[in-house]
C-alpha positions as CSV (number, residue, x, y, z in Angstrom):
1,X,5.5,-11.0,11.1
2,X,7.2,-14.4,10.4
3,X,9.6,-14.8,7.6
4,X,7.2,-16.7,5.6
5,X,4.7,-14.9,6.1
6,X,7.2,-11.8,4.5
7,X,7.5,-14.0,1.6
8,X,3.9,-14.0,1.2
9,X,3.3,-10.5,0.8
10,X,6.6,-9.8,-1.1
11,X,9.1,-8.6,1.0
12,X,12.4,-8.9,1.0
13,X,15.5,-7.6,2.8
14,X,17.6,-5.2,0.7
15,X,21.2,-6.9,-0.8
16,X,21.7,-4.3,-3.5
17,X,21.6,-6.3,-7.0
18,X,20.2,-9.2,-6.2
19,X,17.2,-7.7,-4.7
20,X,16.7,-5.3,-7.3
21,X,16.8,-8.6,-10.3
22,X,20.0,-9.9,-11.1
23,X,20.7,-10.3,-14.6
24,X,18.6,-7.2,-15.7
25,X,20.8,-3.7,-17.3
26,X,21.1,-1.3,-13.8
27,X,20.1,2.1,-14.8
28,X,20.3,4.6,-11.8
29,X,23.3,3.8,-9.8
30,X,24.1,5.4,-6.4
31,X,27.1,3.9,-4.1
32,X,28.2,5.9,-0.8
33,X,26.1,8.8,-2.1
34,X,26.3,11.7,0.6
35,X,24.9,15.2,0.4
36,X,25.4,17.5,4.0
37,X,24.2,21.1,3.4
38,X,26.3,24.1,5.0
39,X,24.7,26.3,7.6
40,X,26.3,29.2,10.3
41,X,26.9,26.2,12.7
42,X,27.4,22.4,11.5
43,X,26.7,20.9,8.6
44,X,23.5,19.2,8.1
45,X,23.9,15.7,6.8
46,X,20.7,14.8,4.1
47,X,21.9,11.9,2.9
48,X,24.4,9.3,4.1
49,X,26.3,6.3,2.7
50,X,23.1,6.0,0.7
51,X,23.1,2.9,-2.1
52,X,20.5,2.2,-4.4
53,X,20.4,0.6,-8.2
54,X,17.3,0.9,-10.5
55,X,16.8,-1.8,-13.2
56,X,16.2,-0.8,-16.4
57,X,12.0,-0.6,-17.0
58,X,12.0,-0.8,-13.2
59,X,9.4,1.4,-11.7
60,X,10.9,2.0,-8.3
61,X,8.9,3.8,-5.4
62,X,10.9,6.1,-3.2
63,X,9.3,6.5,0.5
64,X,10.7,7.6,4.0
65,X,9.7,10.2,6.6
66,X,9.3,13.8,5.7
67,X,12.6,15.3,5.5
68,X,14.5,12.1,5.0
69,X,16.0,13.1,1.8
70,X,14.1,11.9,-0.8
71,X,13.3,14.9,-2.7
72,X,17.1,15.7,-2.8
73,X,18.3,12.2,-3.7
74,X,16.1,12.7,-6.7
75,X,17.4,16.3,-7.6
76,X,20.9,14.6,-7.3
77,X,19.7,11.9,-10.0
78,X,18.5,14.5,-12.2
79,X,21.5,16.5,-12.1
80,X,19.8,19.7,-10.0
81,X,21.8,19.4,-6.8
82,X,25.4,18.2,-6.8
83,X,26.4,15.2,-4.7
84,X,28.9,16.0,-1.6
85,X,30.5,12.5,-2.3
86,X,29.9,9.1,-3.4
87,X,28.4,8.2,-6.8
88,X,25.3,8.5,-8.9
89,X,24.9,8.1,-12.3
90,X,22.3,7.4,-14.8
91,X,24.0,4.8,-17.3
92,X,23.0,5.8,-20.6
93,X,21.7,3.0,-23.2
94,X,23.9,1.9,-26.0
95,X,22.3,4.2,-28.8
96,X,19.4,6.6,-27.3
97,X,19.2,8.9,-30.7
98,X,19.6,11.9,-29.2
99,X,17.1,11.7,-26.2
100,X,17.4,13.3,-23.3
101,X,18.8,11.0,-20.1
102,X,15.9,12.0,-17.7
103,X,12.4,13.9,-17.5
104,X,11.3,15.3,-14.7
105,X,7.9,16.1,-12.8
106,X,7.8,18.1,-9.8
107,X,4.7,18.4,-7.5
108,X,4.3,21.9,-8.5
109,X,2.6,22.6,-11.8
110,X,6.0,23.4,-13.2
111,X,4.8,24.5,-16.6
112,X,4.8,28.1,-18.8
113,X,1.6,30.3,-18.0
114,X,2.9,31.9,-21.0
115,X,2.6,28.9,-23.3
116,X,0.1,27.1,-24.4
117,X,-0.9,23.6,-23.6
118,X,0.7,22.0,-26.7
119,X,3.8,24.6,-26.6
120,X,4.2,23.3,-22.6
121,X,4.0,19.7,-24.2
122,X,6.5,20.5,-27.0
123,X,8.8,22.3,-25.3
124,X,11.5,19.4,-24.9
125,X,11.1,18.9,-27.9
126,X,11.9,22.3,-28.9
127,X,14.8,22.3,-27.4
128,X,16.2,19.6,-28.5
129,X,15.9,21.3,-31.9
130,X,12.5,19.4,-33.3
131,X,11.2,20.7,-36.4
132,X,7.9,22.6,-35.6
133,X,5.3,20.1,-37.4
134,X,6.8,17.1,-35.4
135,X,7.1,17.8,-32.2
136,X,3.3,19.5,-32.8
137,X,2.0,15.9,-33.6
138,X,4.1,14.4,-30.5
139,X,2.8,16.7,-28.1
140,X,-0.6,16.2,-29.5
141,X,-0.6,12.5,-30.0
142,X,0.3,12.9,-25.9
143,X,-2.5,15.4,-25.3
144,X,-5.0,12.6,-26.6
145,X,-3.6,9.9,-24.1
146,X,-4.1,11.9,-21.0
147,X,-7.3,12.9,-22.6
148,X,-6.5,17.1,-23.0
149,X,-6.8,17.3,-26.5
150,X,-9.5,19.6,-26.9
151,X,-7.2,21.9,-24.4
152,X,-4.3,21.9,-26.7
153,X,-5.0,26.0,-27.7
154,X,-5.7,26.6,-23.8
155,X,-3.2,28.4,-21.0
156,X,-2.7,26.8,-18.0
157,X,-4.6,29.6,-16.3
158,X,-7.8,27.8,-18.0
159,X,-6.7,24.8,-16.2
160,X,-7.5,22.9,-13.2
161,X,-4.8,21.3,-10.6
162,X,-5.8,17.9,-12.0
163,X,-5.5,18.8,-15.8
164,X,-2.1,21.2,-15.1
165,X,0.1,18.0,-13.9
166,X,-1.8,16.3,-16.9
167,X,0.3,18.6,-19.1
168,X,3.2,18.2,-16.8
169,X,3.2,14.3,-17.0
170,X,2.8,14.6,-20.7
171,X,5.5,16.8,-21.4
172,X,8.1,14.4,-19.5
173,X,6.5,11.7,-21.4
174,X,6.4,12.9,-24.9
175,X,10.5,14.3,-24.5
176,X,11.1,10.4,-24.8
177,X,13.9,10.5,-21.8
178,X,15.4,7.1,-20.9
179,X,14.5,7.9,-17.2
180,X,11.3,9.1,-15.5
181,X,11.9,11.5,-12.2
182,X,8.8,11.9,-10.7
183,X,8.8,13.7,-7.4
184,X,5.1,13.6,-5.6
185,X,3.8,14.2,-8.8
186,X,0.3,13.6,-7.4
187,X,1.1,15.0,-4.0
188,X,-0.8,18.4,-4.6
189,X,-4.1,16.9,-5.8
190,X,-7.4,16.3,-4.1
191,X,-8.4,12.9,-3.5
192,X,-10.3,11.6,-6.5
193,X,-8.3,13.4,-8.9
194,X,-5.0,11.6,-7.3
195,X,-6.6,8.6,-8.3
196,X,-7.5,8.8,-11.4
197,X,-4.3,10.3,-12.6
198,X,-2.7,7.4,-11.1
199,X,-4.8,4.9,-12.9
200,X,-3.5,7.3,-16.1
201,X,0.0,6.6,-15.0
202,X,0.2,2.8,-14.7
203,X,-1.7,3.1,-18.3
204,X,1.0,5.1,-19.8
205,X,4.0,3.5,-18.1
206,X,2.7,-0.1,-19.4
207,X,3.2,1.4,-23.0
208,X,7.1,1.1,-23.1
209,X,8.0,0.6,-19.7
210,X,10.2,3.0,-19.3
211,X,12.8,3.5,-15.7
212,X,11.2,5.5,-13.2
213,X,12.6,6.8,-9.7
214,X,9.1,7.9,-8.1
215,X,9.0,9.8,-4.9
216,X,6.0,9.5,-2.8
217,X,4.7,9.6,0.6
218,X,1.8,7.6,0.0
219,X,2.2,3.9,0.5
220,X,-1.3,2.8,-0.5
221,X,0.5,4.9,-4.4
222,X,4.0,3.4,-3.7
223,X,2.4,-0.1,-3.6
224,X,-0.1,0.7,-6.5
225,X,2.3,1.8,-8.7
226,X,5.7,0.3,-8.1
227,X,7.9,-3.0,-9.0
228,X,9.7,-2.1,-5.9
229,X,9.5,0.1,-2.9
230,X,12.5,1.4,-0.9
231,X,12.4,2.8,2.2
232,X,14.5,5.5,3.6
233,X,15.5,6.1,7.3
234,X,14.9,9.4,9.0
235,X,16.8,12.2,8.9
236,X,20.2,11.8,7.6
237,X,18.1,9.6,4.6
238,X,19.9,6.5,4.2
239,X,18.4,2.7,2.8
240,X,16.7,0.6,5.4
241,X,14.5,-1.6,3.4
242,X,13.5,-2.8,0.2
243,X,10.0,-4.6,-0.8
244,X,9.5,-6.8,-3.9
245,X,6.1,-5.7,-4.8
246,X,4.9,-8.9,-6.7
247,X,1.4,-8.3,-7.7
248,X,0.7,-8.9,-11.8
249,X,0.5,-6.2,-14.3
250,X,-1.4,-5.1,-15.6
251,X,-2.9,-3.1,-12.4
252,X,-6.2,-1.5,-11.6
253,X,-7.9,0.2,-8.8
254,X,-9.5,-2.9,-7.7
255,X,-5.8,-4.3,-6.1
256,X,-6.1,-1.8,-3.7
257,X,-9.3,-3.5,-2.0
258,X,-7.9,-7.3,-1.7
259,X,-6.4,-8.6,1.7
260,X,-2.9,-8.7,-0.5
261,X,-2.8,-5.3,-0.8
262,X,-3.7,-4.4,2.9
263,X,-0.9,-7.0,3.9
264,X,1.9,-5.8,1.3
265,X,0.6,-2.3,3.0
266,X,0.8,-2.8,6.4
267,X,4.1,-4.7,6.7
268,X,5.9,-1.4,5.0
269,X,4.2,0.7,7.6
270,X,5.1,-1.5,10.3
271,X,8.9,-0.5,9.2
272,X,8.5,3.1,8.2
273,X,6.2,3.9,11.3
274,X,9.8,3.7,13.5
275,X,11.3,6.2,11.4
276,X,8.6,8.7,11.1
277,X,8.3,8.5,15.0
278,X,12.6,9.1,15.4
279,X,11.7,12.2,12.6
280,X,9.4,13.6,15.0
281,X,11.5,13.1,17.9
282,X,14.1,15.4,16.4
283,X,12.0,17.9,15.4
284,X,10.7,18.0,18.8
C-alpha cells in the first residue's frame, strides 16, 4: 500500500511519543526492556531492546506471533516476572487514594472455586483492608454491569467459561487499579461468547477510561477494541510497528463489517504475516 493510502486507514510508523499522543500523561513506560531466560545451554532471549509508552486512558492492543513475548512483557508490567535489564515502570498518578497500580486478567479463569461469586469480586478489595458492607456493594454494583447479579451466592463450579471471566473482568474492574493488564482475556472462549464479552468490554472501559495494556492474538479484537495497536517481531519480541486506530467511540459490532475495518485489518496483517512466517521457520 501507498503512504496515503496508510493514512487512510490509520497507520502510522512507530516514533515512540509522538506516535503514542504527544502532550497526553505516559503511563506504562518501557526503554531497552530485555528479558533472556536461562536454560542448560544458551540463554534464550524473550525480549529485546524493547520500547513502548502507554498514554494515560490509552487502550493499547498488544499483538505479535506466538511466542514473541507478549505474555511476558505483560507479566514484566505487572510486576510477575523481573526484567533482565532496561526499564519498565507504571508511573503512578499524583494522588490514587490507596488503589492498587494494576489489575490483572489472565486467560485462565483465575478465580477461587472456594469463594463465591461476590467474594471472587471483592477479594481486592479485601485485601486492601475494605470494610465488609463496602466492598459487598462494590462487587455487587459490578455484578449488575456484566449482568451476574443473580449469580452473586453461586461458585464458579456453577459457572460457565463465558460467565467465569465475567467474574474475572469484574474483579480487576471493581479493585479500581490505575492500570488494566489484560492478557487474552477472551482467548479461551467459544466464538459468540468472545463477542459478546467484548461488546461488554468496550461498554465498561467507556465508563472511566481507564489505561489498558491488552494482549491479544486476534486482530479483528485488537482493532475492535484498541486506541492503538502494536506489533511485536518474532521471537526475541521486540517493536516493529505501531497503528493509530482512528475509528470514533463509542464502538459497536457493526465496525467490524465496513470496508474501514477490513482495510485497518488487512494492512496489520500484511506486516505481522512476515513475522509469524520467520516464527514458524525457527520452530521448524
Amino acid at each position: 500500500m501507498t503512504i496515503d493510502a496508510l493514512r487512510r486507514v490509520g497507520v502510522v510508523g512507530y516514533r515512540r511519543c509522538r506516535d503514542a499522543g504527544c502532550g497526553v500523561a505516559a503511563k506504562i513506560l518501557a526503554r531497552d526492556l530485555n528479558k533472556a531466560y536461562s536454560t542448560r545451554g544458551a540463554p534464550i532471549q524473550a525480549i529485546r531492546d524493547f520500547d513502548l509508552e502507554v498514554q494515560e486512558g490509552e487502550f493499547l492492543c498488544l499483538v505479535g506471533p506466538s511466542g514473541c513475548g507478549k505474555s511476558t512483557f505483560l507479566r514484566i508490567v505487572a510486576g510477575l516476572v523481573p526484567s533482565s535489564s532496561g526499564e519498565v515502570r507504571i508511573v503512578p498518578g499524583p494522588s490514587n487514594g490507596g488503589k492498587p497500580l494494576n489489575s490483572i486478567v489472565f486467560q485462565e479463569y483465575a478465580i477461587f472455586p472456594w469463594k463465591t461469586v461476590r467474594q471472587n469480586v471483592a477479594f481486592g478489595l479485601e485485601m486492601r483492608g475494605v470494610p465488609k458492607r463496602e466492598r459487598d456493594e462494590v462487587a455487587d454494583r459490578w455484578l449488575v454491569k456484566v449482568g451476574l447479579r443473580k449469580f452473586a451466592d453461586a461458585f464458579p463450579r456453577q459457572l460457565s467459561g463465558g460467565m467465569k471471566q465475567r467474574v474475572s473482568i469484574a474483579r480487576a474492574f471493581a479493585n479500581d487499579p490505575e492500570v488494566l493488564l489484560m492478557d487474552e482475556p477472551l482467548g479461551a472462549l467459544d466464538a459468540q461468547t468472545r463477542v459478546v464479552l467484548q461488546q461488554e468490554l468496550l461498554r465498561l472501559w467507556e465508563e472511566d477510561k481507564k489505561t489498558v495494556l491488552y494482549v491479544t492474538h486476534s486482530l479483528d479484537e485488537a482493532v475492535l477494541l484498541g486506541d492503538r495497536v502494536v506489533l511485536m517481531t518474532a521471537h526475541p519480541g521486540t517493536h516493529k510497528a505501531s497503528y493509530r486506530i482512528d475509528f470514533p467511540r463509542p464502538r459497536a459490532l457493526e465496525l467490524t463489517a465496513t470496508p474501514e475495518f477490513a482495510r485497518t485489518t488487512f494492512t496489520i496483517w500484511n506486516s505481522l504475516q512476515e513475522e509469524v512466517a520467520r516464527a514458524m521457520e525457527m520452530q521448524a
